[in-house]
Each structure stands twice: as structure tokens, then as C-alpha cells.
C-alpha positions in Angstrom: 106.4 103.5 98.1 107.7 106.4 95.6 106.5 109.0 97.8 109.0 112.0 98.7 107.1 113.9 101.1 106.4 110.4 103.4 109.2 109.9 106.1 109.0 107.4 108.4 109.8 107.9 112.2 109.8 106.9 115.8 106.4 107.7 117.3 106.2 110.1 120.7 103.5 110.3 123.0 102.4 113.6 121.1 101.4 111.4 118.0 98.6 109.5 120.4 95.4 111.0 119.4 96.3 110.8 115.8 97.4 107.5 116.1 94.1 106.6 117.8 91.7 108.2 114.7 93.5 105.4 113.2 92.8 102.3 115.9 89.4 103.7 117.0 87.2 102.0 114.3 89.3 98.7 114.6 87.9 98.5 117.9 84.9 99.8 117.3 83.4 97.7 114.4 85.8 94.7 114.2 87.5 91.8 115.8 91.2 92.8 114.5 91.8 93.2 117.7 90.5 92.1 120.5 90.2 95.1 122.5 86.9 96.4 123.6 86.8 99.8 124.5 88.6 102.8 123.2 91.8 103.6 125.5 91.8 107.6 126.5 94.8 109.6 124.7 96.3 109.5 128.0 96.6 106.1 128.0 97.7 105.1 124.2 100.2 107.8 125.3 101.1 105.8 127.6 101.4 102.8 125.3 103.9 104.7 123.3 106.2 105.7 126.5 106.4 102.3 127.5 107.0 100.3 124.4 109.1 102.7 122.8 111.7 102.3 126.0 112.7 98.7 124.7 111.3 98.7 121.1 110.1 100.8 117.7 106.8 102.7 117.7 106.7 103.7 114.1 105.0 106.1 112.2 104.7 106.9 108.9 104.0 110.4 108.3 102.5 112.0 104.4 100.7 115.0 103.6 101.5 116.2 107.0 99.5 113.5 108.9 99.9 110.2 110.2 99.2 107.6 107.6 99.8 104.3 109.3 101.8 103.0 112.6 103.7 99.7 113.1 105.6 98.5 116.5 106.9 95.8 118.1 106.1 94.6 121.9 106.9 91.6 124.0 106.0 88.0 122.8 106.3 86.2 126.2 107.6 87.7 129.3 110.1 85.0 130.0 114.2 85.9 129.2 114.2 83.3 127.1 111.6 84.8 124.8 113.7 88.4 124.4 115.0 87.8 121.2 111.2 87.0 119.6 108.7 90.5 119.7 105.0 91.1 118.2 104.8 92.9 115.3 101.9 95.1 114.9 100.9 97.4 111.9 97.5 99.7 111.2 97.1 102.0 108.7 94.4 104.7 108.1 91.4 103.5 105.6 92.5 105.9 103.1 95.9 105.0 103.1 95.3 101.0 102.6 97.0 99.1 99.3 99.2 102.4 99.0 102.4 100.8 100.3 101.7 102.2 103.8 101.9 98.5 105.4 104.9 97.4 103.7 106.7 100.2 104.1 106.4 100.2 107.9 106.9 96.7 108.4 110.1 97.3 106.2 111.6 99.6 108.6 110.1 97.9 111.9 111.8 94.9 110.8 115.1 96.5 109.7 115.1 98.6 113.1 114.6 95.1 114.8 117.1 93.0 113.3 119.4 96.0 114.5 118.6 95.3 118.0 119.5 92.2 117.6 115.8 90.3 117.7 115.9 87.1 115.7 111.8 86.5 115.0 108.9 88.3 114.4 105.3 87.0 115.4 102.1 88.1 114.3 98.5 87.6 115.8 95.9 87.9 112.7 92.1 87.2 113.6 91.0 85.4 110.6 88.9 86.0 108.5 91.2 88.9 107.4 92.4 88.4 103.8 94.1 91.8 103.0 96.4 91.1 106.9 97.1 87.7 105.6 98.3 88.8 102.3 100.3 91.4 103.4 102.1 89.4 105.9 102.8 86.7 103.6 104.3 89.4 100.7 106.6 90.3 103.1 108.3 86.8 104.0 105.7 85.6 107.6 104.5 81.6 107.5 102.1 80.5 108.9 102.6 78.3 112.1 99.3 77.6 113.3 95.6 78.7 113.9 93.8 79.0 117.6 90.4 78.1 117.2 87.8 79.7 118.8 90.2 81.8 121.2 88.4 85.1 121.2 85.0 86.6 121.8 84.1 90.2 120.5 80.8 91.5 118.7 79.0 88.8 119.4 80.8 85.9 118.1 83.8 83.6 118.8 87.2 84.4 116.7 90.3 82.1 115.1 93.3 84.0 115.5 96.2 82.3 113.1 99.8 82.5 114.2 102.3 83.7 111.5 105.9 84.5 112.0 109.3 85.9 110.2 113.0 84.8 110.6 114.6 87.9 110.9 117.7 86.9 111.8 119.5 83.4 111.9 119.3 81.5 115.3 121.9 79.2 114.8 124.0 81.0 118.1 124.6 79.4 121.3 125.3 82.6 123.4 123.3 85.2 121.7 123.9 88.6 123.2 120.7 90.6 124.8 118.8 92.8 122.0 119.8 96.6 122.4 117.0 98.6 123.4 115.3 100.7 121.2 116.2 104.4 123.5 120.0 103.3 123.0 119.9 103.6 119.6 118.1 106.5 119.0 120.2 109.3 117.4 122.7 107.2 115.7 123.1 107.0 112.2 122.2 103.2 111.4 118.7 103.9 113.5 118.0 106.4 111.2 118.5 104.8 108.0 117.1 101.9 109.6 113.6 103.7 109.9 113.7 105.3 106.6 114.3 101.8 104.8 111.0 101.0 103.9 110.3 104.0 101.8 113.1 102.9 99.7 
């Protein structure tokens, strides 16, 4: 993405409503995710507090708006799960096949591998061709498919199961990923996050 007023960041509460203009319509009108309702700004703010304590919230910011967000969260809540996270990325409609998605997942992962995680997962409700692809450009396979799992808008969903190596596992005593607020402010954070746009 050849773009040099875009700069991608870690997201804060602040960035919620924004963030939601983007997720709204996702819930809305489509089974992308599985959500129902809406959250209030207060609680996506919320969101954004809480995940950005032990992971990345990213946002990518052009034109002096928010584009597109990506983040990781918890795969399992077992300790023997900490090293694997959820990757999540949405980007607003005009933004789409612009490099947004990429670009994010770029940094997301490269901020990742820096805390030490070792494998990325992601949930994509199938149909959803343009996820898939994207996913798939940038290195996920997919693992598996879960028929039937989900129910939204009236009919029953697949959601297919995709993941990324981002690190080798071939440790015995891996150390505990860093959290995400210990890292911000240092120097390799930063040009982890602004990797993508490269």
C-alpha cells in the first residue's frame, strides 16, 4: 500500500464510534459475524480497553479517518492455548481491494510474532470469497469447516477454520507471550505496526 498519508496504529477507546461505522453493517446485513445486535460505543470501548491490555487493536488511519481495524484476542482460554490468538480484520466498504486488509494483517502479525505468539487462527463464515482470498494471499490454510454451527438472518452458517504459522513451534519451554501494554513505546513496537504499509 503506496500510500504516504496512511499510518497504521494501536487503537484507543476514543477510536470506538469510528471503528463501529465500520462493524455496524456487518452485523446488520450479514452473517460475517455472528453477532446480533449493535454493541453501544461504550461498550466497543470497552472491547478496545480490554483486548488491547494483552494484544494489538490496530487501526489504520488515511485521509484523516479510520480506514480499516485488525486485532487479535484469545483463541481458547486454557494456558496452554497462549501462544495461539484470533486474528480479526474489517475494513470500511470504500476502502476494500485497496491494500487496507493486507496491510493490517501485515503489522498485526508482525506485532504478534513480537510477543512471542506462534499461530494465528481465523473464523470465516463461508460463503465469503473476498475473506478467503485474502487470508490465503497472505500465507493462512485451511484446517477445517464447521458445518451448520451458526444461525443469523434466518438461516444456518459454515464457518471454515484457517490458520498461519507465525512462528516455529519446535520449543519445549516456550516463554509466555509479552503483553501487548509492555511493548508499547519501544522502538521495535513501532516499526512493528508500521510494517504493513511498507
Amino acid at each position: 500500500m503506496a500510500d504516504p498519508d496512511a499510518r497504521i496504529r494501536m487503537a484507543d477507546p476514543a477510536d470506538a464510534a469510528a471503528m463501529l461505522e465500520i462493524y455496524a453493517p456487518f452485523v446488520r446485513t450479514s452473517a460475517v459475524t455472528f453477532e446480533y445486535a449493535v454493541p453501544p460505543v461504550a461498550e466497543f470501548a470497552e472491547r478496545v480497553r480490554t483486548v488491547t491490555a494483552r494484544w494489538p487493536w490496530l487501526v489504520l488511519e488515511r485521509a484523516g479517518g479510520v480506514a480499516g481495524y485488525a486485532y487479535a484476542s484469545a483463541w481458547r482460554a486454557r494456558v496452554a492455548y497462549q501462544w495461539a490468538v484470533e486474528t480479526t480484520v474489517y475494513v470500511r466498504a470504500g476502502e476494500r481491494r485497496r491494500g487496507a486488509g493486507r496491510a493490517l494483517y501485515r503489522s498485526l502479525f508482525a506485532c504478534l510474532r513480537l510477543q512471542g505468539h506462534r499461530l494465528a487462527l481465523g473464523a470465516i463464515t463461508l460463503p465469503n470469497p473476498e475473506s478467503v482470498a485474502l487470508h490465503e494471499a497472505l500465507g493462512f490454510r485451511c484446517v477445517g469447516v464447521h458445518r451448520a454451527c451458526g444461525h443469523k438472518l434466518g438461516a444456518w452458517h459454515d464457518v471454515g477454520m484457517w490458520e498461519l504459522e507465525l512462528t516455529a513451534r519446535d520449543d519445549v519451554d516456550p516463554p509466555a507471550p509479552v503483553p501487548a501494554s509492555a511493548l508499547a513505546g519501544r522502538d521495535d513496537w513501532a516499526a512493528a505496526m508500521a510494517s504493513g504499509l511498507r
